[in-house]
C-alpha positions in Angstrom: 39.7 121.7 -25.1 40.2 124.0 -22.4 38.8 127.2 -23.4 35.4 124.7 -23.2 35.6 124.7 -20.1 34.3 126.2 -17.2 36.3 128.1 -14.2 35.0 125.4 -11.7 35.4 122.4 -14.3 39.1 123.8 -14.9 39.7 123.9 -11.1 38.1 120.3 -10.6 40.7 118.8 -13.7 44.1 120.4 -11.8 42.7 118.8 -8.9 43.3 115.1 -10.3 46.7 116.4 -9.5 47.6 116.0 -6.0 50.4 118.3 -5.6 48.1 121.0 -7.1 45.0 119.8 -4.8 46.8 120.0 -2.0 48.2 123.4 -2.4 44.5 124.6 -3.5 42.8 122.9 -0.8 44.7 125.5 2.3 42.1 126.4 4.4 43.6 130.3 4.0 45.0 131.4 0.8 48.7 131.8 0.5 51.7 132.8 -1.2 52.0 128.8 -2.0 48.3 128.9 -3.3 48.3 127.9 -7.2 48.3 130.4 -9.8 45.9 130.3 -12.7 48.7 129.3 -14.9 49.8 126.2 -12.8 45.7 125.5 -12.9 45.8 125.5 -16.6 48.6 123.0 -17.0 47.6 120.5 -14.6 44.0 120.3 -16.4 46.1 120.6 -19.7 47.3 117.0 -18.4 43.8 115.5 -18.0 42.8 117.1 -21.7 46.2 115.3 -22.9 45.0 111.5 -21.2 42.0 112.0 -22.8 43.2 113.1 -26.1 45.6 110.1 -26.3 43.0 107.7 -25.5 40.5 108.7 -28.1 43.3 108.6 -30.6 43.3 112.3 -31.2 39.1 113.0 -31.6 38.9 116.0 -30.3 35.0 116.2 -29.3 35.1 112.9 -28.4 38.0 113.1 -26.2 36.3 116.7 -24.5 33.5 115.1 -23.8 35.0 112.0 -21.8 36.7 114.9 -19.9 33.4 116.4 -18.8 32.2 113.4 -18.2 35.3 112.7 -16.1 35.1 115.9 -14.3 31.4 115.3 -13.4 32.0 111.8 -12.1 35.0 113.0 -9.9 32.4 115.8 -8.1 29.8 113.1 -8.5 31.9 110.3 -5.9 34.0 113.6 -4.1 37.5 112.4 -4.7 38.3 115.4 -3.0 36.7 113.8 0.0 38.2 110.6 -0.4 41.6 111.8 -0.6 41.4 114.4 2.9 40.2 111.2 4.4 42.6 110.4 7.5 44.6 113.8 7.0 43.3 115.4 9.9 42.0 118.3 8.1 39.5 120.4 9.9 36.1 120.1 9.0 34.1 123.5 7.5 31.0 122.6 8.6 29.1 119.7 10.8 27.6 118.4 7.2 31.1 117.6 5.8 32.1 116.0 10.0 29.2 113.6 9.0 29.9 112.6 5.4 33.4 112.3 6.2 32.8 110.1 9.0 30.7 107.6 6.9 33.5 108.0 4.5 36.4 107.3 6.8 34.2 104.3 8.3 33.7 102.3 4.9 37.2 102.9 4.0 38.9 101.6 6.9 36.6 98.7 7.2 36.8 97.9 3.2 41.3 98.2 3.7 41.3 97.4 7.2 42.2 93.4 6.2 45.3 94.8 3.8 43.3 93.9 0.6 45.6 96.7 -1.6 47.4 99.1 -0.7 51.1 100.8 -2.4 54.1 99.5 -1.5 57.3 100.4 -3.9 57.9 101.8 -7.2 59.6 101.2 -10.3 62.7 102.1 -11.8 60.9 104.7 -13.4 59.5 106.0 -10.5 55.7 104.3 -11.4 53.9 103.2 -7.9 53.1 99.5 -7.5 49.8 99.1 -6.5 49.9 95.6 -4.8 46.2 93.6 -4.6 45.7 90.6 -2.3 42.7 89.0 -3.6 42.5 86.3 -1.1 41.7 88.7 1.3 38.8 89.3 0.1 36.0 87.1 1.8 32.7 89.3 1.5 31.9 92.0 -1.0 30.4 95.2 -0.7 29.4 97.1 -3.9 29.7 100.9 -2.7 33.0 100.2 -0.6 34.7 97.9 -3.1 34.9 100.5 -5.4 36.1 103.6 -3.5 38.8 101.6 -1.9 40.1 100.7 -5.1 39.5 104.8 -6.2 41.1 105.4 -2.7 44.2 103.4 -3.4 44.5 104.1 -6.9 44.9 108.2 -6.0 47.3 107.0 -2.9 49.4 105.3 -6.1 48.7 108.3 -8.4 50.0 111.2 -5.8 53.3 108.8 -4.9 53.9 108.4 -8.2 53.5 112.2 -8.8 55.4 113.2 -5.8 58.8 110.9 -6.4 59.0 111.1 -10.1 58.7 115.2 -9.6 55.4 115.0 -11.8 57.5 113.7 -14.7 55.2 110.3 -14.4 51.6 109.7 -14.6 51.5 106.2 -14.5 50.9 103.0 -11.9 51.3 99.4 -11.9 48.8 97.3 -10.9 50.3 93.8 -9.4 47.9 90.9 -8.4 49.0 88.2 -5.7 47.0 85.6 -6.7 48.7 82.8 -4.5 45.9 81.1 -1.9 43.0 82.1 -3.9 40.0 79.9 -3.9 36.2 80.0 -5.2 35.2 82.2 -1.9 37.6 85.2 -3.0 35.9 85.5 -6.2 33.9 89.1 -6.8 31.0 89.4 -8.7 31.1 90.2 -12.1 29.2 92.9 -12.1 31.3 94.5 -9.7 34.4 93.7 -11.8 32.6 95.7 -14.7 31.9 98.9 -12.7 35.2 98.9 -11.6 36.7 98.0 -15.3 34.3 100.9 -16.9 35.6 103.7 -14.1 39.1 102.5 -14.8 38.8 102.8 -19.0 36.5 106.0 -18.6 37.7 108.1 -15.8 41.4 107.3 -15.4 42.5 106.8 -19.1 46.5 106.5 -19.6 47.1 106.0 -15.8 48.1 102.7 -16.2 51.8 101.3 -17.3 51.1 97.8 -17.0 49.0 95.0 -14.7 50.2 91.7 -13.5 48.2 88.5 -12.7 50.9 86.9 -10.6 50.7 82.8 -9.5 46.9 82.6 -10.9 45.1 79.8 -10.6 43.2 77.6 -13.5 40.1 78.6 -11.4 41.0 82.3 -11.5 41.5 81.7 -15.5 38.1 80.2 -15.7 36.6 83.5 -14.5 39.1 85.7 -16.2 36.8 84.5 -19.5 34.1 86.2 -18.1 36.3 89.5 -17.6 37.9 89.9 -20.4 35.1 91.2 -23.0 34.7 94.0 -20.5 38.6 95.2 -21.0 39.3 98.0 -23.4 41.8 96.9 -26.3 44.8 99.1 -25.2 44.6 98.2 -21.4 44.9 94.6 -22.9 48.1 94.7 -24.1 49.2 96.4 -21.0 48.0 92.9 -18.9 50.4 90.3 -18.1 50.2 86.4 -16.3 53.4 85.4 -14.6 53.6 82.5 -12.5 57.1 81.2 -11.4 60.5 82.5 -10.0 62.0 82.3 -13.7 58.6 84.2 -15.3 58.8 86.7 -12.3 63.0 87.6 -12.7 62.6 87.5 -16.7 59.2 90.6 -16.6 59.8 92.3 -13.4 64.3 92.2 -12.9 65.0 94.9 -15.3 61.8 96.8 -14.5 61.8 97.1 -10.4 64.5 96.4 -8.1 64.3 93.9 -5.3 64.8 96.6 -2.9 61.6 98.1 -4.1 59.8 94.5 -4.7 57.6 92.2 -2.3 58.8 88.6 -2.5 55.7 87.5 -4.7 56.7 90.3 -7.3 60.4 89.4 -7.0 61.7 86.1 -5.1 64.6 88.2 -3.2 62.5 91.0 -3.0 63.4 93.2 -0.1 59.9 94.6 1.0 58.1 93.2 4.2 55.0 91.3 3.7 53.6 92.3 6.7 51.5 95.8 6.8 50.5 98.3 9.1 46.8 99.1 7.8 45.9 101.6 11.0 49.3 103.5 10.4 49.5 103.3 6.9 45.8 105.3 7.0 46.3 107.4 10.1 50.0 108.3 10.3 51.5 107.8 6.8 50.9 111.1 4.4 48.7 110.0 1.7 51.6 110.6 -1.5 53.8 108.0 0.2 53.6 104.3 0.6 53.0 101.6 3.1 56.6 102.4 4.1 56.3 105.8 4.6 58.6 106.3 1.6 
C-alpha cells in the first residue's frame, strides 16, 4: 500500500501520529528530526487501520487511505492540533487562520462539553462527552471540536501506552439531558461518517451512560447511520450496579469520574482555559 503512495501522502499518514508530528513539525531540523524509516512505519499504522477495516481488500482499503490523507489536508489537522501550543507562526496568512481556528475552538469547548480526562487499564484515553452542555449547535465548530478532542485522546493514549495502543474510549454522561441538548441529525451523520471513514480502528468501545427514554427515542434515528463493527463496540449503562459490573475490571476508580465509576476519584470540575492554554496537548485535563 505504501509504495502507492506519494512522498508528501507518506509524510501526511506518519503525521496521524503525534509523537512523529511533533518531532517533524521543529521549526529547524535536528538530530531528533524523524528518519524515513520511522516515517514508513508510522504510515505503515494508518495502511494497517485501514486494512483491518475493509477486511483485508487491499484496493479498497488503499483508497480509504487516500481518501483519509486528503481529508486530513482538506480540514488541517496539523492546524488543529498546534492550536494553543504557542508555536510561532511562519507567515501572517497562517497568524490569521490560526486565529479563526483558536476562536471557534475555544468558544465550541469553552462550556466543558468533552474533553480527556483518565485512561484505562490498558492505557486507552477516556474521552468523556457532556451532552447537556450543549445548548446551541454550530455545524463547522461541532465537528472540529470533536476532531480536536479526539487527537487530544489519540496523542495521550499514544504517549502513555509508549505507542503500544491506538485506541480511545468514548464515554457519554447522559444525566440532565433534555429535548434542548438534542443535535441535529444531520450533524450526528457527518460526525458518524468522519468517525467510520477517517479514523477506522481508533475506537475500543463507547458508552451511553444514565440515557434517558427521550435520548433512546432519537438514538432510532442514529443508529442506521452506525457501521456494523462500531456497533458492537456501543454500550448503554445506567445504574451504580451496571456501571461497577462494565467499567470495575476495565478502569480504576483512580482513573474514573464519578458518573463512569460511583467512587471514582477524578474531579468533576474542569479547567477549560488551562486545560487549552497550559496543559500540553498529549496529556489530559489533569495534566497527566
Amino acid at each position: 500500500m505504501l509504495n502507492s503512495l506519494t512522498a508528501v501522502e507518506l509524510e501526511t499518514a506518519a503525521r496521524a501520529s503525534y509523537h512523529y508530528f511533533i518531532a517533524a513539525d521543529s521549526v529547524e531540523p535536528s538530530e531528533n528530526s524523524p528518519s524515513k524509516d520511522e516515517r514508513h512505519k508510522c504510515a505503515m499504522r494508518m495502511a494497517r487501520r485501514h486494512l483491518i477495516a475493509e477486511k483485508g481488500n487491499l484496493s479498497l482499503a488503499l483508497n480509504k487511505m487516500k481518501l483519509t490523507i486528503n481529508y486530513r489536508n482538506k480540514i488541517n489537522v496539523d492546524m488543529i492540533r498546534r492550536c494553543f501550543t504557542g508555536r510561532e507562526y511562519k507567515n501572517d496568512d497562517e497568524r490569521e487562520i490560526r486565529g479563526v481556528v483558536e476562536k471557534g475552538l475555544e468558544k465550541e469547548l469553552s462550556d466543558g462539553k468533552h474533553f480527556i480526562r483518565g485512561h484505562d487499564n490498558e492505557k486507552r484515553s477516556l474521552f468523556c462527552l457532556f451532552p447537556r452542555r450543549y445548548e446551541s449547535f454550530d455545524a463547522k465548530w461541532y465537528l472540529l471540536a470533536k476532531i480536536y478532542t479526539l487527537e487530544r485522546a489519540l496523542a495521550y493514549t499514544e504517549r502513555i501506552s509508549g505507542g503500544r495502543e491506538e485506541k480511545v474510549n468514548v464515554v457519554f454522561d447522559y444525566q440532565q439531558y433534555t429535548s434542548k441538548n438534542e443535535p441535529p441529525l444531520a450533524l450526528i451523520k457527518a460526525l458518524l461518517f468522519c468517525l467510520r471513514d477517517h479514523y477506522p480502528e481508533r475506537l475500543r468501545f463507547l458508552c451511553f451512560i444514565d440515557a434517558p427514554f427521550m435520548f433512546r427515542a432519537f438514538w432510532t434515528l442514529v443508529r442506521p447511520f452506525i457501521d456494523p463493527v462500531t456497533k458492537k463496540k456501543i454500550r448503554f449503562i445506567s445504574g451504580s450496579s451496571q456501571k461497577k459490573k462494565f467499567f470495575a475490571s476495565i478502569i480504576s476508580e483512580n482513573q474514573a469520574m464519578s458518573f463512569i465509576l460511583p467512587n471514582g476519584k477524578k474531579p468533576d470540575e474542569y479547567n477549560i482555559e488551562n486545560y487549552l492554554h497550559n496543559v500540553p496537548f498529549d496529556h489530559d485535563m489533569d495534566g497527566n
